[in-house]
N, CA, C and O atoms as a MOPAC input file, in Angstrom:
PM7 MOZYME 1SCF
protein

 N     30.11600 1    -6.82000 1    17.95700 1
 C     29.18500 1    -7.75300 1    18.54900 1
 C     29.86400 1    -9.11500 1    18.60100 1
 O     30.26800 1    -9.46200 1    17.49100 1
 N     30.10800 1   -10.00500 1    19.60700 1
 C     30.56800 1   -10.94100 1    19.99200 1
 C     29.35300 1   -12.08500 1    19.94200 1
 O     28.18200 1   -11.92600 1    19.60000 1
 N     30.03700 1   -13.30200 1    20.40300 1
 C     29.18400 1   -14.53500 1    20.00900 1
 C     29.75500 1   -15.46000 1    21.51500 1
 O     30.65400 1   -16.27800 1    21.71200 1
 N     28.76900 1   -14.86300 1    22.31700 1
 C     29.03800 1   -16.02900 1    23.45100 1
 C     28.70100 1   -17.27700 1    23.74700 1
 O     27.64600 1   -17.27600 1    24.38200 1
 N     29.31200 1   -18.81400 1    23.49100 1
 C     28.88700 1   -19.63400 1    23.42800 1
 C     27.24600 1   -20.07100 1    24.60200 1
 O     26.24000 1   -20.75300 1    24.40400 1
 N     27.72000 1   -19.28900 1    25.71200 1
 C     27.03700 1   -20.14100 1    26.84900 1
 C     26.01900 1   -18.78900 1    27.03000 1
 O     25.35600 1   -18.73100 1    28.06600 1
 N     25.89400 1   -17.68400 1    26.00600 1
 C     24.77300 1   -16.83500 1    26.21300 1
 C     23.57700 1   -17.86400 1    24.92100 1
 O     23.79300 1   -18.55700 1    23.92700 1
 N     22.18200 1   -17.36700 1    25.78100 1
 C     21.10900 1   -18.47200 1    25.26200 1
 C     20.48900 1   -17.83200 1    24.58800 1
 O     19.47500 1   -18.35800 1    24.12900 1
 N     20.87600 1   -16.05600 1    24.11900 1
 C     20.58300 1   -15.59500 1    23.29600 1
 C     21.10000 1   -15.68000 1    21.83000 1
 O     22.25300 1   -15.58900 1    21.40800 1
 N     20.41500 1   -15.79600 1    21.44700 1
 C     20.72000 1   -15.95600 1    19.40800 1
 C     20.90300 1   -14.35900 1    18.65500 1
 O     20.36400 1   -13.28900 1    18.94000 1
 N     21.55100 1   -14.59000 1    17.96100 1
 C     22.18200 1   -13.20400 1    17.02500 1
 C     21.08100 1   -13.63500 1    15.87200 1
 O     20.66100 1   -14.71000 1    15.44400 1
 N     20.83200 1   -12.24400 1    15.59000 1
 C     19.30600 1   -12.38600 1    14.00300 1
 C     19.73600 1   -10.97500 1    13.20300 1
 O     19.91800 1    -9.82600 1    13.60600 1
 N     19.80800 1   -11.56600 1    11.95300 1
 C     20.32500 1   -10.69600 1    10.96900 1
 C     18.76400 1   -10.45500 1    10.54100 1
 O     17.97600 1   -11.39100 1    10.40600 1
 N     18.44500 1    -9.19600 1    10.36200 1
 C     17.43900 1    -8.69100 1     9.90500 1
 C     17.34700 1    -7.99500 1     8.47200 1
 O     17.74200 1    -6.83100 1     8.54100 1
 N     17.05300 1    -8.26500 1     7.55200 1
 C     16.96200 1    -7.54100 1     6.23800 1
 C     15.92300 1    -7.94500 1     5.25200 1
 O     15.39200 1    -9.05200 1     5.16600 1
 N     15.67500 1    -6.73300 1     4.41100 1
 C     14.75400 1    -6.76700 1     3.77700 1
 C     14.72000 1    -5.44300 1     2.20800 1
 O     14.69100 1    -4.21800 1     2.32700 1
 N     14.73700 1    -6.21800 1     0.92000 1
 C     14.63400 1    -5.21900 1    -0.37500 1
 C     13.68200 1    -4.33300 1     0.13300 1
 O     12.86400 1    -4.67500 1     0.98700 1
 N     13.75500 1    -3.00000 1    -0.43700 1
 C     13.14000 1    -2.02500 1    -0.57700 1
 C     11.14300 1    -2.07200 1    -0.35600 1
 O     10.35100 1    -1.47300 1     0.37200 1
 N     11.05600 1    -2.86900 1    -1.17100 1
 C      9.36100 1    -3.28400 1    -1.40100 1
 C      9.33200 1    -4.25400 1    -0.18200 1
 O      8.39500 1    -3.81100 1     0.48200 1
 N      9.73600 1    -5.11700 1     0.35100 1
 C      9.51300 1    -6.03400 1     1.47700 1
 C     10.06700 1    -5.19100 1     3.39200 1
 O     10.00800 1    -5.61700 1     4.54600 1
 N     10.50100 1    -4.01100 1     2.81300 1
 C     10.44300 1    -3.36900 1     4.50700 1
 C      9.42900 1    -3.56800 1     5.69300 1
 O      9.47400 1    -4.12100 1     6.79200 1
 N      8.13700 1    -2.59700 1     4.69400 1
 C      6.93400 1    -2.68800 1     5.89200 1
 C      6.09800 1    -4.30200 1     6.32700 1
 O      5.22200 1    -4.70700 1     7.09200 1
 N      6.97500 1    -4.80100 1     5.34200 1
 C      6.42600 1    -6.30100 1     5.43500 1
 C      7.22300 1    -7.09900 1     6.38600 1
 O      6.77300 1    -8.09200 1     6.95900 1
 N      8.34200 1    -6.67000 1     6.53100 1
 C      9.33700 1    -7.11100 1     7.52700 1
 C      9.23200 1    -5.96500 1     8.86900 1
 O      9.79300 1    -6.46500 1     9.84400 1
 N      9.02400 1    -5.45200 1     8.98200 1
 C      8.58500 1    -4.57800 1     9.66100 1
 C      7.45300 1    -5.17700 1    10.77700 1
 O      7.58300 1    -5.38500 1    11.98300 1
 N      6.44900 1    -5.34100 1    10.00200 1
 C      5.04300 1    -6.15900 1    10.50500 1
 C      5.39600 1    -7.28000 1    11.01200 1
 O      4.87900 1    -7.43700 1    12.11800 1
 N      6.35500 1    -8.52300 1    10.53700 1
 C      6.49000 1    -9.08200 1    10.97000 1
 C      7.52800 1    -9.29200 1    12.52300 1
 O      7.37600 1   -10.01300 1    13.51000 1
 N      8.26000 1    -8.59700 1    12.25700 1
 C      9.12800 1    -8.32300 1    13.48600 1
 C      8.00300 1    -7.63400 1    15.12200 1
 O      7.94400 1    -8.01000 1    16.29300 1
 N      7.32500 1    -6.55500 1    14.36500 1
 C      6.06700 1    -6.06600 1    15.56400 1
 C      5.23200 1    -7.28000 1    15.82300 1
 O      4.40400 1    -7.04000 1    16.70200 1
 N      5.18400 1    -8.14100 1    15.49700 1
 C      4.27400 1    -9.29600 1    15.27700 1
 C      4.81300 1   -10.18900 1    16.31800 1
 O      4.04200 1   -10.80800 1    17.05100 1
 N      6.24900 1   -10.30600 1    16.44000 1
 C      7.00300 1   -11.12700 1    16.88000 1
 C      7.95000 1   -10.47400 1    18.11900 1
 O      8.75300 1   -11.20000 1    18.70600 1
 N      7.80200 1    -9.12700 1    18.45300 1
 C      8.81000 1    -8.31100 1    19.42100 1
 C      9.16900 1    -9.08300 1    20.28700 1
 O     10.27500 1    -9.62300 1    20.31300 1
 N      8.07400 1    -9.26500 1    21.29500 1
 C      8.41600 1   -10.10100 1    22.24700 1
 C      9.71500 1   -11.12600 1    22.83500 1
 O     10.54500 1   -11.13400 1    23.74300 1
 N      9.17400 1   -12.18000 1    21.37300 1
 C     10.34700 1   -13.42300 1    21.41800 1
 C     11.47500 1   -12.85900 1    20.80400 1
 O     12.51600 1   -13.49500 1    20.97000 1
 N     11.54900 1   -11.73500 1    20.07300 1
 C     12.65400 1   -10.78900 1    19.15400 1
 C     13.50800 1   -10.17100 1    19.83000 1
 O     14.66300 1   -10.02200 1    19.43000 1
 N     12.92600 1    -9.56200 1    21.34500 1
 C     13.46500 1    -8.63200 1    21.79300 1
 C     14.03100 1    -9.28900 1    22.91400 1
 O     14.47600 1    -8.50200 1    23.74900 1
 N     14.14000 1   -10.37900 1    23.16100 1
 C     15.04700 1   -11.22300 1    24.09900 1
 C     16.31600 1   -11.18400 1    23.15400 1
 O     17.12100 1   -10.41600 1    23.68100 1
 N     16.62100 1   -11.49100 1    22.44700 1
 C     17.64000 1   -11.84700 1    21.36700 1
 C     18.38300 1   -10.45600 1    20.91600 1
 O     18.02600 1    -9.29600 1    21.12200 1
 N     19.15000 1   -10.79000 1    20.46100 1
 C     20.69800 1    -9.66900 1    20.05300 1
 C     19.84500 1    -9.59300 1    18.33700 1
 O     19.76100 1   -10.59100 1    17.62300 1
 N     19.38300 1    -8.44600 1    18.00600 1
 C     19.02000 1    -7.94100 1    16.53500 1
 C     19.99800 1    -7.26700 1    16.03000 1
 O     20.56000 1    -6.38700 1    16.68200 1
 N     20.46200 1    -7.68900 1    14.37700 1
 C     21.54200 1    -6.48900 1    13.83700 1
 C     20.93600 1    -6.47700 1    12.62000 1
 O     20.69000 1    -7.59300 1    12.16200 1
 N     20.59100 1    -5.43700 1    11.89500 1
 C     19.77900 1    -4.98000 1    10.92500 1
 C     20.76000 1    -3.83700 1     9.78100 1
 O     21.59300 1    -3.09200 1    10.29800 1
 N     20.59000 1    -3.82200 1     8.57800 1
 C     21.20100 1    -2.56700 1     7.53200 1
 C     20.61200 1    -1.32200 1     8.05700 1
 O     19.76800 1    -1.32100 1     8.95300 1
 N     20.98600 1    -0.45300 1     7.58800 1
 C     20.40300 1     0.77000 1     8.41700 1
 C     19.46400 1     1.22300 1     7.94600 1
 O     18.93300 1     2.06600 1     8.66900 1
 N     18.73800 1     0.95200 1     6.53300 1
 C     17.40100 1     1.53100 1     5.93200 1
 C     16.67300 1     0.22000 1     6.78400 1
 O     15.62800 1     0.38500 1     7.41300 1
 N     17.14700 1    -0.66400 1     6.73500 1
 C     15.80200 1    -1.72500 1     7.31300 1
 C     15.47500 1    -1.25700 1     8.42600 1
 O     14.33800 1    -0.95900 1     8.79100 1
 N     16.82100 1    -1.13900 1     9.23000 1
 C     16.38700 1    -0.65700 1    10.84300 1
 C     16.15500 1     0.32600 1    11.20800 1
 O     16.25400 1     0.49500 1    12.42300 1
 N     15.84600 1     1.15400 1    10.58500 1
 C     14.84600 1     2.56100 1    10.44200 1
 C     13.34600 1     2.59700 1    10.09300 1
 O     12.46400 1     3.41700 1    10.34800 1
 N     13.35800 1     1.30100 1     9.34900 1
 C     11.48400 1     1.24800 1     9.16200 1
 C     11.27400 1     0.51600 1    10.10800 1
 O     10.37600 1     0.85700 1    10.87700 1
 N     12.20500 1    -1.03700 1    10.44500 1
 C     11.50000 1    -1.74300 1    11.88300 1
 C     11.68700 1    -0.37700 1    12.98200 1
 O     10.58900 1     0.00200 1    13.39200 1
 N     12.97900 1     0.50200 1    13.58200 1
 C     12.17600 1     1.19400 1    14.54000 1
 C     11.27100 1     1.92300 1    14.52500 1
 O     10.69800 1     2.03200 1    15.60900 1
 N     10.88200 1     2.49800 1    13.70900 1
 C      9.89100 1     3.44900 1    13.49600 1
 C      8.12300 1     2.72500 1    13.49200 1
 O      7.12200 1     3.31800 1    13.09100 1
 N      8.17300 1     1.47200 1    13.99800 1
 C      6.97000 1     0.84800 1    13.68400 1
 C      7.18800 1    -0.25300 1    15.56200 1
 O      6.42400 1    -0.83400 1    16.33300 1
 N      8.39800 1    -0.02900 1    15.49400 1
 C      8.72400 1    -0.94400 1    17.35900 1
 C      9.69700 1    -0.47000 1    17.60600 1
 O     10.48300 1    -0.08200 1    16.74200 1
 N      9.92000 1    -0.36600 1    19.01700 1
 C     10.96500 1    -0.49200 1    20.03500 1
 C     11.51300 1    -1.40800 1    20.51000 1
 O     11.08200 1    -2.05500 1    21.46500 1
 N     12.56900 1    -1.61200 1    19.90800 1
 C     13.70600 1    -2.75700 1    19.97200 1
 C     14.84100 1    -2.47700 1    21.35800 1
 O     15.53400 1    -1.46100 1    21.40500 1
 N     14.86300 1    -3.13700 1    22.01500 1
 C     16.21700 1    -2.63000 1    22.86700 1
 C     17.53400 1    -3.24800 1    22.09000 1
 O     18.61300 1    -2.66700 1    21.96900 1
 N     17.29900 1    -4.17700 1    21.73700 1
 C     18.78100 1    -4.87900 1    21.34700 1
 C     18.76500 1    -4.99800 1    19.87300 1
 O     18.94300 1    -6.08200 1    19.31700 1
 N     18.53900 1    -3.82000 1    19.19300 1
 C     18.71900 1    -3.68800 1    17.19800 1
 C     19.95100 1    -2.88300 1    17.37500 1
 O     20.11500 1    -1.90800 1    18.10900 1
 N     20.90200 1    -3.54200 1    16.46600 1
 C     22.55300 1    -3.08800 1    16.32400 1
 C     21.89800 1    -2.94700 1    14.58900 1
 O     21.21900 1    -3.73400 1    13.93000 1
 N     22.53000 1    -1.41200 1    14.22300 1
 C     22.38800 1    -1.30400 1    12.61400 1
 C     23.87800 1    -1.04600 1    11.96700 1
 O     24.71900 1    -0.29900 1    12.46900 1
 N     24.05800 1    -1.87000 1    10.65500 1
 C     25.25200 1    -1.78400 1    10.03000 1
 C     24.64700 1    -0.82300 1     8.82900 1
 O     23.45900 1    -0.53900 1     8.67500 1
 N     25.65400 1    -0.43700 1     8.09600 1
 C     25.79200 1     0.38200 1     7.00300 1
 C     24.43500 1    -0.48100 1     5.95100 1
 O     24.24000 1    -1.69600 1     5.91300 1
 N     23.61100 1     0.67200 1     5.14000 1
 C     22.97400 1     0.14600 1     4.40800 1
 C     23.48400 1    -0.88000 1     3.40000 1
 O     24.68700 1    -0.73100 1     3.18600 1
 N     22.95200 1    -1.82000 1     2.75800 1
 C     22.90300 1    -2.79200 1     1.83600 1
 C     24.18400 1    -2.35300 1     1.11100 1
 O     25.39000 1    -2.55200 1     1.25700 1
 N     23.26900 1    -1.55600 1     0.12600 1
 C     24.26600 1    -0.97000 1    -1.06300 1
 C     25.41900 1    -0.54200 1    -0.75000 1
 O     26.27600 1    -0.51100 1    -1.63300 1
 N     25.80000 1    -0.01300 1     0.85700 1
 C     27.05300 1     0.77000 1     0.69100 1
 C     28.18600 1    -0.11300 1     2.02200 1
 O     29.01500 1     0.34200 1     2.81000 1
 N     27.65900 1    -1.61700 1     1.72800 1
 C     28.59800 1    -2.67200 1     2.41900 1
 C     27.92800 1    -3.21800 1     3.31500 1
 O     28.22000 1    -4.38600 1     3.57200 1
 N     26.53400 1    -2.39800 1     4.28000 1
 C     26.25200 1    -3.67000 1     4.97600 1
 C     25.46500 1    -5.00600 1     4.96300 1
 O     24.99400 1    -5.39900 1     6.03000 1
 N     25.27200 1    -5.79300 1     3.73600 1
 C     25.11500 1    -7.09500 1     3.33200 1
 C     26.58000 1    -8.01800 1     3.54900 1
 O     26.80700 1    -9.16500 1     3.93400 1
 N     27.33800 1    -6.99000 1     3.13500 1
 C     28.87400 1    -7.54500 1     3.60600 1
 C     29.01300 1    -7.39000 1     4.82400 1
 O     29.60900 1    -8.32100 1     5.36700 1
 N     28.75000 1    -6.71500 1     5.36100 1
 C     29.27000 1    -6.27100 1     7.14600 1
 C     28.33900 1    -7.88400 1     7.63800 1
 O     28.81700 1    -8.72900 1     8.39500 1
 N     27.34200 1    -7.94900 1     7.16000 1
 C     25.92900 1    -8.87000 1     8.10600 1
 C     26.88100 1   -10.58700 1     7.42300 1
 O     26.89900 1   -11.55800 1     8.18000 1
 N     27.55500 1   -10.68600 1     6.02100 1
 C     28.12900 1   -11.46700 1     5.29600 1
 C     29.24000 1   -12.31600 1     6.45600 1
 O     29.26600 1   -13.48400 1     6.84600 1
 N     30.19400 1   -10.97700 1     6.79900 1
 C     31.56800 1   -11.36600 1     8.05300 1
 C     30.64600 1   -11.83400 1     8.87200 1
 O     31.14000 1   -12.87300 1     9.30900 1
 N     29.72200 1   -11.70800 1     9.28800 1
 C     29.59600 1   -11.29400 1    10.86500 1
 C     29.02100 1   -13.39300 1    10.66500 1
 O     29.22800 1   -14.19200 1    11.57900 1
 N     28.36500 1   -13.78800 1     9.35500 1
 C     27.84700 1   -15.11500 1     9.49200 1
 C     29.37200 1   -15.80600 1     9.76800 1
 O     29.70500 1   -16.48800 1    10.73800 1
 N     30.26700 1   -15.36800 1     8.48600 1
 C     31.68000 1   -15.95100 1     8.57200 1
 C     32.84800 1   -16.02200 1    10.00600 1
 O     33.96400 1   -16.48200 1    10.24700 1
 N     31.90800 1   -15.35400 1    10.61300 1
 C     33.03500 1   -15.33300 1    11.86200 1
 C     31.88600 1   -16.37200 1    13.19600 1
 O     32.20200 1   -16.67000 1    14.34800 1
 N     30.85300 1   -16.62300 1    12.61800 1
 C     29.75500 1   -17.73800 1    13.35300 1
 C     29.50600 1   -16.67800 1    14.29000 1
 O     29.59600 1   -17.08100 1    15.45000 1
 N     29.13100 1   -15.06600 1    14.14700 1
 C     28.09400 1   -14.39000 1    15.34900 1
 C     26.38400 1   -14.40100 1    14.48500 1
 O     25.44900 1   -13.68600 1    14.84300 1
 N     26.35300 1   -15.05600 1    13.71500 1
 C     24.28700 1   -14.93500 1    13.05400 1
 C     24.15900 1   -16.26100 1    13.75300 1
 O     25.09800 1   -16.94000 1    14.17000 1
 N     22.84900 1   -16.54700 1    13.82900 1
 C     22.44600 1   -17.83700 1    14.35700 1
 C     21.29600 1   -17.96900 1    13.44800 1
 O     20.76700 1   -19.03700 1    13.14000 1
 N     20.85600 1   -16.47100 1    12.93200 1
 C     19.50700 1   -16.80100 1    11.78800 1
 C     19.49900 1   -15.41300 1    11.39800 1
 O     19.50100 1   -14.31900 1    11.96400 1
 N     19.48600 1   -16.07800 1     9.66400 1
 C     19.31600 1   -14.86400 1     9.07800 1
 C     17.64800 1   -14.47800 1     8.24600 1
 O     17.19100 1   -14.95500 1     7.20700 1
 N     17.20700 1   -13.71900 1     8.94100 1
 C     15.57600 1   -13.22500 1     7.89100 1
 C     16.23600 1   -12.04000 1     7.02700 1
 O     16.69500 1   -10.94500 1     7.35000 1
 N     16.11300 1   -12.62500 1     5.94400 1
 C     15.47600 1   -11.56900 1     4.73500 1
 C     14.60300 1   -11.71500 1     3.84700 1
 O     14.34500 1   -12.73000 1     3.19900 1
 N     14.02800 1   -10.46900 1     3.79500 1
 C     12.79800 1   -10.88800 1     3.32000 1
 C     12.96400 1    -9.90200 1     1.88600 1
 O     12.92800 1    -8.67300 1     1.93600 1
 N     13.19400 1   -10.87300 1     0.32300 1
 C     13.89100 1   -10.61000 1    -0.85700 1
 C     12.29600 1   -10.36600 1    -1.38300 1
 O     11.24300 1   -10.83100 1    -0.94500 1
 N     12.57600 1    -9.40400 1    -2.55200 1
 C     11.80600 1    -8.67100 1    -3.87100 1
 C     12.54800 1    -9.33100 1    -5.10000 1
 O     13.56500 1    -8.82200 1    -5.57200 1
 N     11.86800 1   -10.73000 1    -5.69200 1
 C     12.39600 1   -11.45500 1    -6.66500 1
 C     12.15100 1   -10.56500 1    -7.62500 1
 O     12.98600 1   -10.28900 1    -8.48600 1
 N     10.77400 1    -9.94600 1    -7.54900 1
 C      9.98300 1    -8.70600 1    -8.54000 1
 C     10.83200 1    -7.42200 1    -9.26400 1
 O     10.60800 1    -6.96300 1   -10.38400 1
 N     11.61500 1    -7.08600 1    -8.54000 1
 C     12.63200 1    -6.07400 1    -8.58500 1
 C     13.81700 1    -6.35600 1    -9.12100 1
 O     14.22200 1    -7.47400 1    -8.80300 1
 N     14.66000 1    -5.62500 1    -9.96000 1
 C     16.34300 1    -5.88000 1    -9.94900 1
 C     16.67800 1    -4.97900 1    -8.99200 1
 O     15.89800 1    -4.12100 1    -8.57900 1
 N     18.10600 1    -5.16500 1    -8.50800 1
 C     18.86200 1    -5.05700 1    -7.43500 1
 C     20.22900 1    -4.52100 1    -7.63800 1
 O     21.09300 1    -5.38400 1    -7.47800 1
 N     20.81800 1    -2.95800 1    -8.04500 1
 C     21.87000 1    -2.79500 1    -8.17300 1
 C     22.90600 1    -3.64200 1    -7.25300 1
 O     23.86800 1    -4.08300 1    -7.88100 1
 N     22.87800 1    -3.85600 1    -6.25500 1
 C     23.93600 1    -4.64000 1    -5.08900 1
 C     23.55700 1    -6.15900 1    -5.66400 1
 O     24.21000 1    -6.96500 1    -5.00100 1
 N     22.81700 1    -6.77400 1    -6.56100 1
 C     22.67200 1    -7.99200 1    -6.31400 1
 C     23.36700 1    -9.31100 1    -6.25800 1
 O     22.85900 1   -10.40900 1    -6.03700 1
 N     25.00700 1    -8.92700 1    -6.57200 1
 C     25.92000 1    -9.55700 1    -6.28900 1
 C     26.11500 1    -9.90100 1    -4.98200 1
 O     26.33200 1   -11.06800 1    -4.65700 1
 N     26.04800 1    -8.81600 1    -4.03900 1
 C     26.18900 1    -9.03800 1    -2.73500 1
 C     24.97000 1    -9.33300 1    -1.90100 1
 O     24.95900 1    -9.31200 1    -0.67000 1
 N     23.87700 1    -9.62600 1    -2.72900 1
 C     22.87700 1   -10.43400 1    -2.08900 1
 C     22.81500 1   -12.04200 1    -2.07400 1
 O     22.41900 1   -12.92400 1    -1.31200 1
 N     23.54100 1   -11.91600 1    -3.58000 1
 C     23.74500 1   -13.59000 1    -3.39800 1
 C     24.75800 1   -14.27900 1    -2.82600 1
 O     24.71200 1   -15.49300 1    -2.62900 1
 N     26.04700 1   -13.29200 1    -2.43000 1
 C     26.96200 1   -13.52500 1    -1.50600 1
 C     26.73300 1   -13.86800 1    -0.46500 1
 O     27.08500 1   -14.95200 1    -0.00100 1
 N     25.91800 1   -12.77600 1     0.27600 1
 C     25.20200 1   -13.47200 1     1.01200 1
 C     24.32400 1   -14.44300 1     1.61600 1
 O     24.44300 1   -14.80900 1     2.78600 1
 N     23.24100 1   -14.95500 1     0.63900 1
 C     22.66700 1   -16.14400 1     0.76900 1
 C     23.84800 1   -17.39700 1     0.02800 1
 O     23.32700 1   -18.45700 1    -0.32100 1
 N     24.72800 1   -17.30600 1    -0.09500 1
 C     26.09500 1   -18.40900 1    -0.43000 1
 C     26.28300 1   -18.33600 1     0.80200 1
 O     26.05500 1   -19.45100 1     1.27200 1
 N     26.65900 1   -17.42700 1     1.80300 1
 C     27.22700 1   -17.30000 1     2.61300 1
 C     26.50300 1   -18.69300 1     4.33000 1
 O     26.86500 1   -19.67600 1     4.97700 1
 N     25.14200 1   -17.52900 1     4.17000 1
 C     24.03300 1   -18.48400 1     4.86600 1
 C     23.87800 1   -19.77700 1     4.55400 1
 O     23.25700 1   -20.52800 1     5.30600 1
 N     24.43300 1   -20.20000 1     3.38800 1
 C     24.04000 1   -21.87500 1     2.87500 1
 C     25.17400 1   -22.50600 1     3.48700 1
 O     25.02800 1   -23.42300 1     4.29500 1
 N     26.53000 1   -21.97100 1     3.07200 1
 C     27.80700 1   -22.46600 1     3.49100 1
 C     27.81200 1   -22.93900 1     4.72500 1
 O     28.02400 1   -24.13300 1     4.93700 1
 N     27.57300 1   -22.04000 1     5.72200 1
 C     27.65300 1   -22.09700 1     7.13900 1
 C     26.70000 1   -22.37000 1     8.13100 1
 O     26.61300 1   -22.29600 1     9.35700 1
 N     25.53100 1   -22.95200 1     6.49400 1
 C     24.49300 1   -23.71600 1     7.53300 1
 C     23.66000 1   -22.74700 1     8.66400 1
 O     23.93800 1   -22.72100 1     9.86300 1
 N     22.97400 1   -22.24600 1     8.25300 1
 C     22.50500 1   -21.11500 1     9.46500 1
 C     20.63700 1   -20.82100 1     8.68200 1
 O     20.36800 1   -20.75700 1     7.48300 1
 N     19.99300 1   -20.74100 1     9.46500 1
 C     18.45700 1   -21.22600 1     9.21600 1
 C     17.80400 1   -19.35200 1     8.32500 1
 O     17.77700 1   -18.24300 1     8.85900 1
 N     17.49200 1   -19.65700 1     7.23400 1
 C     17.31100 1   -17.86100 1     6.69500 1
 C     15.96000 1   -17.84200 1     5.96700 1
 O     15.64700 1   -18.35700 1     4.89300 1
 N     15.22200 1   -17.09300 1     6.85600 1
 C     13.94700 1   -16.94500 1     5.86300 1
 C     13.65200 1   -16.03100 1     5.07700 1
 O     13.87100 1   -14.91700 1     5.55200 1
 N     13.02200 1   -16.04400 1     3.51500 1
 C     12.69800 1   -15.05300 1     2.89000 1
 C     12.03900 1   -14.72500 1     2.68800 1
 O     12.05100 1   -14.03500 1     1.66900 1
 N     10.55600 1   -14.90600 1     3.58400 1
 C      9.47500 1   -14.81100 1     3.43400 1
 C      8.66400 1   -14.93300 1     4.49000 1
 O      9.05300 1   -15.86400 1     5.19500 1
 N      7.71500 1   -14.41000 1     4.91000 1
 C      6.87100 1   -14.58700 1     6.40600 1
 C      6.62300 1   -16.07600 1     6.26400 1
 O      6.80500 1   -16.65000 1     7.33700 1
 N      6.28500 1   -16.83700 1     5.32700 1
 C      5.75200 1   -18.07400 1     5.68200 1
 C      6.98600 1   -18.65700 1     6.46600 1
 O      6.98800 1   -19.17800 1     7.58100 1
 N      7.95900 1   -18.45200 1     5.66600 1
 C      9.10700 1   -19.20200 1     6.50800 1
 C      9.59300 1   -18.53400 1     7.83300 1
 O      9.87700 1   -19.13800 1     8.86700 1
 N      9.63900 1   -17.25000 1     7.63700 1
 C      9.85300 1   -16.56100 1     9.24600 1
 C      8.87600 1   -17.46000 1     9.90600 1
 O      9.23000 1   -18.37000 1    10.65600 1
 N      7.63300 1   -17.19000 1     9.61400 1
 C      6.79200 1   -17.65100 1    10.84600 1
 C      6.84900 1   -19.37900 1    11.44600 1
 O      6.54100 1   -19.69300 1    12.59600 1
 N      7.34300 1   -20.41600 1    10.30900 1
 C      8.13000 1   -21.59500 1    10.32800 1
 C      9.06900 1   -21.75400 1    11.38900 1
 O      8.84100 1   -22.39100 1    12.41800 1
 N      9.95400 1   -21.26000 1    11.16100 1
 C     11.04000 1   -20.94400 1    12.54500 1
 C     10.37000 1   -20.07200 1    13.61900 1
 O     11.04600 1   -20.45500 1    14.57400 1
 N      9.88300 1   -19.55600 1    13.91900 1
 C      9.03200 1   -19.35600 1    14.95300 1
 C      8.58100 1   -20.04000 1    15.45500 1
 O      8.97900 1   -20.27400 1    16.59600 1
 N      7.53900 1   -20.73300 1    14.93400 1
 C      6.79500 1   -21.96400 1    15.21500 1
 C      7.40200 1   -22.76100 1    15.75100 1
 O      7.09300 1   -22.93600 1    16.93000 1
 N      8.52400 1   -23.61100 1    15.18400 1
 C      9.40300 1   -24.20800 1    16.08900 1
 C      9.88700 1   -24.75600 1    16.67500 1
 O      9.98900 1   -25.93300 1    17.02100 1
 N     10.49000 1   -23.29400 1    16.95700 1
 C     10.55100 1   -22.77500 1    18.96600 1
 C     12.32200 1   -22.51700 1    18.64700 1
 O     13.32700 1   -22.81400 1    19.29300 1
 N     12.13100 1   -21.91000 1    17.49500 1
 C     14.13400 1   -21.69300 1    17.36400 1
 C     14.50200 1   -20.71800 1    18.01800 1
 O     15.70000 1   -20.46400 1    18.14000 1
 N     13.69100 1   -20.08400 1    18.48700 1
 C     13.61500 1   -18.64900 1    19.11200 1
 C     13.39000 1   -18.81300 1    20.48300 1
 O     13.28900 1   -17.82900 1    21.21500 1

């Protein structure tokens, strides 16, 4: 997936812990519309509960969490193709991968890129009009 300056579509990293799927899920069906203009790339357990709940034309899925794709979604900020990352985190839970969750949100801070972890804030950037 490439990053075309003068395309007016935005790249959206989609993810979500185990307990926050159908919740990210809901919110994405909530939001298709303005979602589905835009380039979606999702882990592959996430993007199996968002399709199974919507039809996405443009959801690209990387390798689940645990088995590198937090890292795959990690490069992809480092090489400037995310423009916004939603995940939506289970503070409630421990996290075998949770090293590479916080890699990731290091990652999103570093490079300055807008990441929500929570519907209030998804729906924040919505609001807007980042979308």
């Amino acid at each position: 997936m490439t990053h075309d300056q003068d395309d007016p579509r935005k790249t959206i990293a989609l993810i979500a812990h185990d307990h926050k799927k159908a919740e990210l899920a809901s919110w994405v069906q909530r939001h298709a519309g303005t979602l589905d203009r835009h380039r979606l790339v999702s882990t592959e357990t996430t993007g199996g509960v968002i399709s199974a709940s919507v039809s996405l034309e443009n959801l690209t899925r990387v390798k689940s969490g645990p088995l590198g794709g937090d890292q795959q979604i990690g490069a992809m900020i480092a090489l400037n193709q995310i423009d916004l990352l939603v995940f939506f985190t289970d503070p409630m839970t421990p996290h075998p991968h949770d090293v590479d969750v916080k890699a990731l949100t290091r990652l999103a801070i570093v490079y300055d890129i807008p990441m929500a972890c929570s519907v209030a804030t998804a729906d924040l950037i919505m609001a807007a009009g980042f979308l």
